[in-house]
C-alpha positions in Angstrom: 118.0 124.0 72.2 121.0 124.4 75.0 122.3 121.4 76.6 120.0 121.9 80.1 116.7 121.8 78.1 117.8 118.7 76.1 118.6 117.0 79.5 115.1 118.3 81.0 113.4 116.9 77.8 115.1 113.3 78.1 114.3 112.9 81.8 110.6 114.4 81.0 107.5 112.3 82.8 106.9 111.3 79.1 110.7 109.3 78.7 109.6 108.0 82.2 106.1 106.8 81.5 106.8 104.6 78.2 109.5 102.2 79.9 107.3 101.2 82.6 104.4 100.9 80.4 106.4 98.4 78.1 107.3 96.6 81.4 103.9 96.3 82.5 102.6 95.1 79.1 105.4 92.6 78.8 104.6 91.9 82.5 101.2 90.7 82.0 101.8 88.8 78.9 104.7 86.4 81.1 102.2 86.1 84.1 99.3 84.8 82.5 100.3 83.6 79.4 103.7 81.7 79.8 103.7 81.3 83.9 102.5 77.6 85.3 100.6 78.8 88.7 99.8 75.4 89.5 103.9 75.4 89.6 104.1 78.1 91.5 101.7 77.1 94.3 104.3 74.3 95.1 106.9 77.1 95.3 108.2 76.9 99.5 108.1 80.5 100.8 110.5 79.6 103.6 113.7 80.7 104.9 115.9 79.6 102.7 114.0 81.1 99.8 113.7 84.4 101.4 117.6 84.8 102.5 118.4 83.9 98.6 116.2 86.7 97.6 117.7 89.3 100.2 121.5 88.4 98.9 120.3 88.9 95.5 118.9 92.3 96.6 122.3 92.7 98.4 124.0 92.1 95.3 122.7 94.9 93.2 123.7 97.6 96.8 127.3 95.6 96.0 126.9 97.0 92.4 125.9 100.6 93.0 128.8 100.6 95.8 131.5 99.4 93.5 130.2 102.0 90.9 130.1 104.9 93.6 133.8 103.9 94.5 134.9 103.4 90.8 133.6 107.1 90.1 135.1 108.6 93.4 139.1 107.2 92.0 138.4 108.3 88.3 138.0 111.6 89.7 140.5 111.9 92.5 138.0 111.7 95.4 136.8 115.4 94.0 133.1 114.0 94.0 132.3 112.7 98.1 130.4 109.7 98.8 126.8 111.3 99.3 127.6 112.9 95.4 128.6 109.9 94.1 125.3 108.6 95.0 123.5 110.9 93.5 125.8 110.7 90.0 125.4 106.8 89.9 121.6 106.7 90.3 120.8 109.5 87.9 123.5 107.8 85.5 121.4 104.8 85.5 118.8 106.5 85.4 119.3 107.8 81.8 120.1 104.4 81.3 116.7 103.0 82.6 114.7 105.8 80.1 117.1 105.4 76.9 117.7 102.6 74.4 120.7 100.1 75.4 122.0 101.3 72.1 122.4 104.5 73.1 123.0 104.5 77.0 123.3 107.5 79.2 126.5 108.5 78.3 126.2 112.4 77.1 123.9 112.7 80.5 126.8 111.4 82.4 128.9 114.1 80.7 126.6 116.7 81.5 125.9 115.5 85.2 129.9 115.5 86.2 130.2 118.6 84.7 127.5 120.0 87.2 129.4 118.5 89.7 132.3 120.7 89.1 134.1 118.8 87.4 135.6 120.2 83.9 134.7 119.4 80.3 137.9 117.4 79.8 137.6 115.3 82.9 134.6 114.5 82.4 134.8 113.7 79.2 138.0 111.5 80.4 135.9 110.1 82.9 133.1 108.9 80.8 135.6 107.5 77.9 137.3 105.5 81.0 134.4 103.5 82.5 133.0 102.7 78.8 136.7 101.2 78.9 136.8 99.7 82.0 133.3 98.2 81.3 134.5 96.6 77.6 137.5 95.8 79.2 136.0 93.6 82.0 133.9 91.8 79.0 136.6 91.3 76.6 138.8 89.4 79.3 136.0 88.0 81.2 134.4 86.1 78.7 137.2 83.6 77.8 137.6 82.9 81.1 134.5 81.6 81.6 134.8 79.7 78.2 137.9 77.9 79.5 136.2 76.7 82.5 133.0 75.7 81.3 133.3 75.4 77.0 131.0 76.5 75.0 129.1 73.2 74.1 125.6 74.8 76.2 126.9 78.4 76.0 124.4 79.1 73.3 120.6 78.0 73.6 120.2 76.5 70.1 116.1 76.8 70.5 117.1 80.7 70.0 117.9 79.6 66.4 116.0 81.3 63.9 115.8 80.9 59.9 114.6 83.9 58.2 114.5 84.5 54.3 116.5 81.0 54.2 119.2 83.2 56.4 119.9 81.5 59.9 120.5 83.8 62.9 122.2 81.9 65.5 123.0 82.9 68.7 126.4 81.8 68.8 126.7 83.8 65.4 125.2 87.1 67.0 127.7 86.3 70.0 130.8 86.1 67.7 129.7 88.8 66.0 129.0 91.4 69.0 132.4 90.3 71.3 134.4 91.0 67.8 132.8 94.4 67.9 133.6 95.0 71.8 136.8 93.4 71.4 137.8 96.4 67.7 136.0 99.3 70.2 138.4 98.6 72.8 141.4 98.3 71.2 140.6 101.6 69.2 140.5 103.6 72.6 143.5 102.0 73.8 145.2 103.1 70.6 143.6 106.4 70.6 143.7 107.7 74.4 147.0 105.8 75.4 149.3 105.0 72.7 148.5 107.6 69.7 145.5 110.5 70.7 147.1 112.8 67.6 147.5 109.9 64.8 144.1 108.4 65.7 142.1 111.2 65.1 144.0 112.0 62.0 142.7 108.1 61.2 139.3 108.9 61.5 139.3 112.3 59.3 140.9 110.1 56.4 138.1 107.2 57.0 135.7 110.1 57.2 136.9 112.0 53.9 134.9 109.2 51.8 131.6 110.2 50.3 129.7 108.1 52.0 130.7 109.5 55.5 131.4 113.5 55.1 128.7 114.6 57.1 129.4 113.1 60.1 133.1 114.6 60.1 132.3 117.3 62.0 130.8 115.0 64.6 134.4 112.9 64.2 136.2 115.9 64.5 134.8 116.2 68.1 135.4 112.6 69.1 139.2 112.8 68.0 139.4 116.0 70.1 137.7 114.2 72.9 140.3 111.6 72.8 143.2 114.0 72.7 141.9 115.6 75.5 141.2 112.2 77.6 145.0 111.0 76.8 145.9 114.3 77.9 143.6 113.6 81.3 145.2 110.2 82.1 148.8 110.8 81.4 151.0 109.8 84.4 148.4 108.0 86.3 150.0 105.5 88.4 149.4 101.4 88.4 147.3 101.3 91.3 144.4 104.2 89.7 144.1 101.6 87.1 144.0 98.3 89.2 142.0 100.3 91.7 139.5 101.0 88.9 139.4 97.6 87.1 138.9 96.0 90.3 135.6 98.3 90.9 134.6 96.9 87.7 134.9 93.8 88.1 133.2 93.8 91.6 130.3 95.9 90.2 129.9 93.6 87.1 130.3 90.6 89.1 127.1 91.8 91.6 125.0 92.4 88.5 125.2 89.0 87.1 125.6 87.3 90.3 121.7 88.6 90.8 120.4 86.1 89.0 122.2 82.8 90.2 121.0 83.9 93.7 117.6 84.3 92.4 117.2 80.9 90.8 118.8 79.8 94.5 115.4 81.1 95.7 113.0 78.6 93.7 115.8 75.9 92.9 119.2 74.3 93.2 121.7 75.6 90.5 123.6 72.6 89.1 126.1 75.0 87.3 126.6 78.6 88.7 129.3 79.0 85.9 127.5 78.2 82.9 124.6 80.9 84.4 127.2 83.2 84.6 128.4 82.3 81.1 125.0 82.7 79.6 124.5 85.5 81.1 127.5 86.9 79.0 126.1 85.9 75.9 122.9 87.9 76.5 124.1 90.9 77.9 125.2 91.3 74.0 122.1 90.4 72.5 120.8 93.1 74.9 123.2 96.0 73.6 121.2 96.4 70.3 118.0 96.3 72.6 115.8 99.7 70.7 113.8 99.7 73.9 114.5 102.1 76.9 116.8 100.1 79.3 116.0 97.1 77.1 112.4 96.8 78.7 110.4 94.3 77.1 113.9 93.1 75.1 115.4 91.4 78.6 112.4 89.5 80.1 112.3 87.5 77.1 115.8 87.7 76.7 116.0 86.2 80.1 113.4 83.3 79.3 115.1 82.6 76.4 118.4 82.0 77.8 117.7 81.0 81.3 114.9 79.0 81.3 116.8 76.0 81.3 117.9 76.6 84.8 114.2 77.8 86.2 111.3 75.1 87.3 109.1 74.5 84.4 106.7 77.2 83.7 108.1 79.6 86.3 110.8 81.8 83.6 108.7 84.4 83.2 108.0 85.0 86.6 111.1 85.0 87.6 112.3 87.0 84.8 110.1 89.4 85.9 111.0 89.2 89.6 114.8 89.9 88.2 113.7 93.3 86.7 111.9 94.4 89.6 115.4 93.7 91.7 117.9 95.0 88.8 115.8 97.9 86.7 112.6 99.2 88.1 114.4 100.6 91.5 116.2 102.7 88.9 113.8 104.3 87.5 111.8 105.0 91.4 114.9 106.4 93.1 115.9 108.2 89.7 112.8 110.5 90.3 113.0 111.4 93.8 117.4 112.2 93.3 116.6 114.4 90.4 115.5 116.9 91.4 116.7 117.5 94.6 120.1 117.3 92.7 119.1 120.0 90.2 117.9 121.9 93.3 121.9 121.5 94.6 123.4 122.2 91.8 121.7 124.7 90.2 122.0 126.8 94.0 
């Protein structure tokens, strides 16, 4: 099967359909099983409620825009503002219909290569924003613990023993920045310091027994790298604090969603300590098996956030937080597509 008809199968009505029927079961269970309506009938719909909900909508545009700008300086200003549109929402897109675990990535490769763009750069490209994005995570999150410790940070109702074992959220936490914390530092090594020895690293590593048949699949990521470094040699300070700072608006925007969302229904005591939490899940939600983490993240969000909503009202609002920050994904991901395989394929 040739690369077009694997990317026709993954954005296929089928890939589309299960997400949202996930949602809607997952949906139904929060509403009438964990949502207090008595609660909700007290719930002001006034202007201050409504203007809180509009910045959080304003937010995720703030997201998109920062992403559409990152995109436009990783590749020169070859892709123009209407195109960069178009590569963003499809790129979440893929996101939206595959498991967090997996991402969009190789449909990114294959939708900036239709763009014009060659396989190196876009390869480089795709290899930089999976930087950028670690990066911003790896420095963010001890900032935040500075500022606000780490004494709440972790919900310890999330706790669970299993087999005598006990899976603690702090533990998970620990374990999953280390992780983000050993990827980055091996891409730094690899694309900036040492493309040629790194790749010459992971052939040794994938001699054993154990590993040999992935080599050849190795073999193509340590040729990837050398031909990222090769990409990004020379590229002056500002490209990179140009690009971080897109990052770190468009990150920002995405968490930022929520704290203006629990502005809606209540005061926030502690914006920081959302923010923080929000941190910690967004690693739980990395191992999500689910397309876009659907099902994974409501109760993700009621899990870690409920201390912050009005009793009873979690999972309504962790719905309302999809429907700002996912579903719109998946809606304007069908109408781009294919008008954009109509443009590029002319």
């Amino acid at each position: 099967m040739d690369k077009n008809n694997k990317v026709k199968d993954l954005f296929s009505l089928k890939r589309i359909v299960v997400p949202i029927i996930i949602g809607l079961a997952v949906t139904t269970y929060l509403l009438y099983s964990t949502t207090n309506w008595e609660e909700f009938q007290k719930v002001e719909w006034g202007l201050q409620t409504m203007v809180w909900m509009l910045v959080a909508l304003f937010m995720m545009f703030v997201r998109d825009l920062a992403y559409m700008f990152r995109i436009r300086i990783l590749t020169e200003n070859k892709i123009s503002w209407r195109n960069s549109f178009d590569v963003i929402m499809l790129w979440e897109f893929a996101s939206a219909i595959t498991p967090s675990v997996v991402g969009g990535t190789g449909v990114a490769l294959y939708i900036l290569n239709k763009e014009g763009l060659s396989g190196g750069k876009s390869t480089a490209i795709v290899m930089v924003t999976a930087l950028l994005d670690e990066l911003f995570y790896v420095i963010t999150v001890p900032v935040i613990v500075l500022f606000i410790g780490t004494e709440y940070l972790f919900p310890i109702e999330l706790q669970k023993e299993i087999l005598g074992v006990t899976f603690s959220v702090k533990g998970l936490f620990v374990l999953g920045y280390s992780f983000i914390l050993l990827l980055c530092s091996m891409i730094v090594y690899g694309v900036f310091l040492n493309p040629q020895g790194f790749k010459k690293l992971l052939l040794q590593i994938f001699k054993w027994n154990l590993l040999t048949r992935w080599k050849s699949k190795i073999e193509k990521v340590g040729d990837e790298i050398i031909t990222t470094s090769q990409e990004l040699k020379g590229k002056p300070l500002l490209f990179w604090l140009k690009a971080f700072g897109a990052t770190l608006f468009s990150w920002t925007a995405r968490f930022w969603v929520v704290n203006f969302l629990l502005l809606a229904f209540t005061p926030v005591g502690s914006h920081l300590l959302i923010y923080g939490r929000q941190l910690v899940m967004w690693v739980i939600l990395l191992i999500s098996p689910t397309p876009g983490g659907t099902g994974v993240s409501e109760f993700a969000f009621q899990g870690f956030l409920s201390d912050f909503t009005p009793l009873g009202l979690a999972g309504l609002l962790a719905v309302l937080w999809r429907l700002f920050s996912y579903y719109p994904y998946l809606i304007i991901g069908t109408f781009v597509l294919p008008k954009w395989l109509k443009r590029v394929y002319a």
